[in-house]
N, C-alpha and C positions, 0 to 999 in steps of 0.2 A: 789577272783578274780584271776586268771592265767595268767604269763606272757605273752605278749604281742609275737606269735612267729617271731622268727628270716627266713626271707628271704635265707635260705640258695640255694646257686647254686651250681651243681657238679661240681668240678675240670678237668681239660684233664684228668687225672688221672682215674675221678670215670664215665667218661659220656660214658652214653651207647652205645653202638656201634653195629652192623652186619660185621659179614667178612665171606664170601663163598669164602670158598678154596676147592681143586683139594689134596687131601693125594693120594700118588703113597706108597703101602707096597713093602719092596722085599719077597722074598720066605719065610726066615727065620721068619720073624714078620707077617704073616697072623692069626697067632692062637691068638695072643697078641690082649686082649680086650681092645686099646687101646680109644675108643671113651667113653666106660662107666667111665676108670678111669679119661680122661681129664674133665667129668661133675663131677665126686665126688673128684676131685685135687682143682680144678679150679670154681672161683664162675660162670659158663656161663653155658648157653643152649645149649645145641647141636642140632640141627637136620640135619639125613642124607636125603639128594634131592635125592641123583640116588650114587650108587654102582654096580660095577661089581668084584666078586672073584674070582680068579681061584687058582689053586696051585701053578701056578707061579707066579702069579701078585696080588695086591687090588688094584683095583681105586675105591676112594668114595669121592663125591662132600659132603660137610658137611658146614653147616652155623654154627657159634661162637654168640652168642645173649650173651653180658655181658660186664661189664665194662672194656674200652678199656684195663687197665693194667693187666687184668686177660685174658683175648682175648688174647692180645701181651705175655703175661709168659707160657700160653695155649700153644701158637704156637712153642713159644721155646722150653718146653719140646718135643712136639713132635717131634724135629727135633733132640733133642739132643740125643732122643730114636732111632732113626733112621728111622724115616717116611717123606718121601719128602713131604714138604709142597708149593706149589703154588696157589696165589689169582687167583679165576675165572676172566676172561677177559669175562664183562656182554656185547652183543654189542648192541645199538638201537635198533634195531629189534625186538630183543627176552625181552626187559626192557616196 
């Protein structure tokens, strides 16, 4: 006969989350594969919504699918790398 299992709930800590952000690259960090390393650092999903490159600029809309505190350390590295990071402002309309 096998334990009886335990109710466990996830913590703020482990509760899943989405966060679609706005990464602005400068010139210097466009060649830097930053998205494949934040999925193989970090326990979360990536997926890029919409990207535009050029040589001077990256903009790419990018969702974070993973437990908040890897979402939130995700986001730190990248900023400490040097990628502006900003949360999409979703409005009515488009939701």
């Amino acid at each position: 006969m096998s334990a009886p299992k335990k109710n466990i709930r996830p913590t703020g800590r482990t509760t899943p989350t989405q966060q679609r952000l706005w990464l602005m690259y400068p010139p210097r960090l466009i060649k830097k594969p930053f998205i494949w390393e934040v999925g193989h650092k970090f326990k979360v999903v990536t997926n890029i919504r919409q990207a535009s490159v050029t040589d001077e600029i990256g903009i790419v809309c990018l969702e974070l699918d993973g437990p908040r505190e890897e979402v939130k350390a995700a986001i730190k590295w990248l900023q400490k790398n040097g990628v502006n990071v900003e949360p999409v402002e979703i409005s009515v309309i488009a939701s």
